[in-house]
C-alpha positions in Angstrom: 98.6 -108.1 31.8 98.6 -108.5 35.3 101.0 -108.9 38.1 100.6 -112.3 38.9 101.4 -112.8 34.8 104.3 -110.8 35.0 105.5 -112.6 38.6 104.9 -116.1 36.8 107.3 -115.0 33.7 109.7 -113.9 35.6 109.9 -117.0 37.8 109.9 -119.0 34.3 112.8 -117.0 32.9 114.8 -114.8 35.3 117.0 -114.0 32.2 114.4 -112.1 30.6 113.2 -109.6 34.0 114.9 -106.8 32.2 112.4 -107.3 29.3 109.2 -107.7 32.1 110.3 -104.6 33.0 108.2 -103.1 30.3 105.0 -105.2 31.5 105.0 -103.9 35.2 102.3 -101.1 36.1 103.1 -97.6 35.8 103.8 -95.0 37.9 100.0 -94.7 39.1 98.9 -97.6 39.2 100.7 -99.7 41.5 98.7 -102.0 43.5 99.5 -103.1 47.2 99.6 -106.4 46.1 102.5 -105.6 43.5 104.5 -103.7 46.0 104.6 -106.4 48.2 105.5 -108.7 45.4 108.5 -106.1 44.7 110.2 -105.6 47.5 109.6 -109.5 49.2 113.2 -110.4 47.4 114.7 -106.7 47.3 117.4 -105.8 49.6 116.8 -101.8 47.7 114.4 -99.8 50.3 111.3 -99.3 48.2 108.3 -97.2 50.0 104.8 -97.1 48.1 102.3 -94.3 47.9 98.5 -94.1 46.2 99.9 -96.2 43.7 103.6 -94.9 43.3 106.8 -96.8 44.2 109.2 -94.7 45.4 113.2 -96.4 45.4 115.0 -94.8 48.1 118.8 -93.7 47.6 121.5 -96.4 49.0 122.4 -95.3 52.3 125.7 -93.1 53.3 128.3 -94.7 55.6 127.2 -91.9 58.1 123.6 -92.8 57.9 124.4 -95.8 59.0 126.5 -95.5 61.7 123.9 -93.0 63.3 121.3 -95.8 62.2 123.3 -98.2 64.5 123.8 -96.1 67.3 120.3 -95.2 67.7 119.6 -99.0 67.1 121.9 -99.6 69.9 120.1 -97.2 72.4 116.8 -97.6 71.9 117.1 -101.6 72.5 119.1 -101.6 75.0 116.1 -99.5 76.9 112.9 -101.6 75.3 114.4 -105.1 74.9 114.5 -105.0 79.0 110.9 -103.8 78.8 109.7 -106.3 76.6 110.1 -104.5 73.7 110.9 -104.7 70.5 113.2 -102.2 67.7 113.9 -103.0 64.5 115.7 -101.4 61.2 114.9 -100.8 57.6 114.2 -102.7 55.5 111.4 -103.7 57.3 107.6 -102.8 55.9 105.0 -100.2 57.9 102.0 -100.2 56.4 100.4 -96.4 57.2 97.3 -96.9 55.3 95.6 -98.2 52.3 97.6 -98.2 49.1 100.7 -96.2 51.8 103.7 -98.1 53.1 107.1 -96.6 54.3 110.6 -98.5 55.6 111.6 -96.3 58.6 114.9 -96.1 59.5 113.9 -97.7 62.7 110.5 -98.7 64.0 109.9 -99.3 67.8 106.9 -101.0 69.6 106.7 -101.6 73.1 105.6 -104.7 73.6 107.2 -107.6 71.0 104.1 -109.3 71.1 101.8 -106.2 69.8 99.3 -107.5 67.1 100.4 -104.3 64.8 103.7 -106.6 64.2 103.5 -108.7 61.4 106.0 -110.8 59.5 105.5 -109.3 56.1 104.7 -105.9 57.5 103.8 -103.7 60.3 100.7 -101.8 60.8 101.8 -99.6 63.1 104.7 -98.4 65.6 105.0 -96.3 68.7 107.9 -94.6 67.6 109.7 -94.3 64.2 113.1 -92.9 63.4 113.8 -91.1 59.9 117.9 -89.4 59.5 117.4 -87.0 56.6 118.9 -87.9 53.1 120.3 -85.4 51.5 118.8 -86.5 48.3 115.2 -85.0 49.5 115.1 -83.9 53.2 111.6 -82.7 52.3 110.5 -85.9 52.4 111.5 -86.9 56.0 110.9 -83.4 57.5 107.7 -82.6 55.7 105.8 -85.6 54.0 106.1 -88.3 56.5 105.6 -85.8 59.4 102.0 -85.5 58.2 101.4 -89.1 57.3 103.1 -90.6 60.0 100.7 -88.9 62.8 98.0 -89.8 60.0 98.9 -92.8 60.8 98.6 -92.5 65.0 102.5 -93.0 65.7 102.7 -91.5 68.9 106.3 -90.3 68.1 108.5 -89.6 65.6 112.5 -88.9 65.9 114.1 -86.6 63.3 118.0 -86.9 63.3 118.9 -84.5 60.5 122.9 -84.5 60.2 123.5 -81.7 58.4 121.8 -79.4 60.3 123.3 -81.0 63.4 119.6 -81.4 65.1 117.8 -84.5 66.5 113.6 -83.3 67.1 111.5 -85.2 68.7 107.7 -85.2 68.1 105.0 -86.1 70.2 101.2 -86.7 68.6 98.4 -84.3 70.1 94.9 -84.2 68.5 96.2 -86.4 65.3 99.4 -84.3 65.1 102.9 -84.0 65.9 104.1 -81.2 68.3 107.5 -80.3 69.4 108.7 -82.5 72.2 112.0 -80.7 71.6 114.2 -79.5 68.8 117.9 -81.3 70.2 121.4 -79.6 69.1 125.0 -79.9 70.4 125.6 -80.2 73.8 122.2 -81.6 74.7 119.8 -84.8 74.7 117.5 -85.8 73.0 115.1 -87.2 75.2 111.6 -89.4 74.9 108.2 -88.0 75.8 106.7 -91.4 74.8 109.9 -93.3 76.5 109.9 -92.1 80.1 113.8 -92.1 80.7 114.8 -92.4 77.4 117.8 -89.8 75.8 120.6 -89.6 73.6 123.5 -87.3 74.0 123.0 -85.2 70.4 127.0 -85.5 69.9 127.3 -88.9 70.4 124.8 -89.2 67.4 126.1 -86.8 65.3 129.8 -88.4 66.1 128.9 -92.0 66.1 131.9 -94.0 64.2 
């Protein structure tokens, strides 16, 4: 059966999704066009992967506040610049059949062509804060397919090691711009004049 069958029965008789359930595709064999139609009434962050869908845990009360204080920051720097940063849920689109909801996604320009109203296709700098559910995945995975994916920099706020590392892209991969701890900031090589005191971060309320 395929997804547009499945989308039309569960328009027809939203008291049955539970049942669809057993007609969507498995694990595998997800297509783009079924992710999208997923997560377009979701408020659950849902990233897709050669064919997987991936449901991300509910944020933490402290995720969030860090989420807003970075939030905070970074647009009161671009917005003046013309800029634009925005937070999860909000689609990037790393490649075919590959899409991830960063915690926050930045471009420099609002009007850049790589922002799109169902998803991006691109950003100049992403934010991830570890979960503690699978920090592998923040640290690890989408270290090598964000720079896959020509992001010129990616932020790593990891609270429970107390660290915020910045990473700059060189030669299709990230390097250190700096690995940030207590008592220092965090500061932008793609941003010139950019930084965040690493405690107020951490401590954010």
């Amino acid at each position: 059966m395929s997804i547009d069958t499945v989308v039309k029965k569960v328009k027809e008789h939203p008291m049955l999704s539970w049942d669809v359930t057993e007609l969507l595709p498995e694990q595998g064999e997800w297509s783009e066009e079924a992710y999208l139609w997923l997560t377009r009434d979701t408020r659950r962050l849902v990233e897709f992967v050669d064919g997987v869908i991936e449901v991300l845990p509910m944020p933490t009360d402290k995720h969030q506040v860090i989420l807003a204080y970075l939030y905070r920051a970074l647009f009161a720097f671009v917005d003046p610049l013309g800029g634009i940063v925005l937070f999860a849920a909000l689609r990037v689109r790393l490649a075919a059949r590959k899409y991830r909801e960063p915690d926050l996604v930045v471009l420099q320009r609002s009007d850049d062509p790589r922002r799109g109203s169902d998803f991006w296709t691109g950003a100049d700098l992403v934010v991830e804060i570890v979960s503690p559910d699978d920090p592998k995945r923040d640290l690890e995975v989408k270290r090598v397919e964000y720079a896959e994916a020509g992001i010129p920099e990616y932020w790593i706020v990891y609270p429970a090691q107390e660290t915020i590392t910045v990473l700059h892209l060189y030669d299709r991969q990230y390097v250190e711009h700096g690995i940030y701890r207590r008592g220092e900031t965090a500061v932008s090589a793609l941003l010139d004049g950019f930084g965040v005191s690493v405690d107020e971060v951490l401590d954010a309320k």
